[in-house]
C-alpha positions in Angstrom: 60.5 -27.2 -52.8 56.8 -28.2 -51.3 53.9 -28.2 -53.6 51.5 -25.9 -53.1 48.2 -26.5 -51.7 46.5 -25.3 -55.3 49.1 -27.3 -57.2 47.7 -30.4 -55.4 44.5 -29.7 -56.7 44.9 -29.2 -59.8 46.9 -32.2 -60.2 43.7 -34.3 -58.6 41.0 -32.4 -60.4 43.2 -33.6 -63.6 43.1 -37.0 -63.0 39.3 -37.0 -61.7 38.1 -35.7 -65.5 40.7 -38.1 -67.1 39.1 -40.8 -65.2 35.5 -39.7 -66.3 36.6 -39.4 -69.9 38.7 -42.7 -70.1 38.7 -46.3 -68.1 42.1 -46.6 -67.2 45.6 -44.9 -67.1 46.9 -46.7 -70.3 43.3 -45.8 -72.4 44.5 -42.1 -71.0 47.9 -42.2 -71.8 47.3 -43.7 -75.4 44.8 -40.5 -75.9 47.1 -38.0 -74.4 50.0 -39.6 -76.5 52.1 -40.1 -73.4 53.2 -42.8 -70.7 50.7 -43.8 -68.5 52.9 -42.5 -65.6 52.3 -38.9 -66.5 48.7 -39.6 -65.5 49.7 -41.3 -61.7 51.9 -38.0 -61.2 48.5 -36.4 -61.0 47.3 -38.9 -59.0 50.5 -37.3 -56.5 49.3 -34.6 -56.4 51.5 -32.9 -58.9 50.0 -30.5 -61.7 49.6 -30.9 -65.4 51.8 -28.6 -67.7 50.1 -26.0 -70.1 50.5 -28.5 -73.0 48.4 -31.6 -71.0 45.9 -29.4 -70.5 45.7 -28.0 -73.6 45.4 -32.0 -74.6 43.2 -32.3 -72.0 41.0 -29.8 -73.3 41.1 -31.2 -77.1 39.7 -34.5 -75.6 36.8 -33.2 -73.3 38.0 -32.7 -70.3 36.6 -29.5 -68.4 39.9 -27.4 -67.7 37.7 -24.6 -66.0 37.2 -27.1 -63.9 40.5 -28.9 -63.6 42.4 -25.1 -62.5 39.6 -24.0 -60.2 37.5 -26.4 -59.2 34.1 -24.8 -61.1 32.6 -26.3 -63.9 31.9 -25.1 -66.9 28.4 -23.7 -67.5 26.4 -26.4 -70.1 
């Protein structure tokens, strides 16, 4: 089944906050308590589950964002 174009952003808007939160994808992966590989599949193109983002979220990262491509109002 193809991904869909959306899916494909989501999963790069993911990894473009993890990177501004952490330095690398082991420093992510420790924080998210998960392999660092979950954290390249983003970099695929493929998009976080509920519970990442919800992990995600916990550890600053914008989710507005990360689903639509808006940030947050400060």
């Amino acid at each position: 089944m193809a991904r869909r174009k959306a899916d494909v952003q989501i999963g790069y808007r993911a990894e473009e906050e993890v990177f501004r939160l952490f330095p690398s994808h082991p420093a992510a992966a420790a924080a998210l308590g998960s392999d660092r590989k979950i954290v390249y599949t983003w970099h695929q193109g493929n998009a976080p589950t509920a519970i990442y983002l919800q992990r995600l979220h916990e550890l600053g990262a914008d989710v507005l964002y990360i689903l639509t491509g808006q940030r947050m109002a400060c």
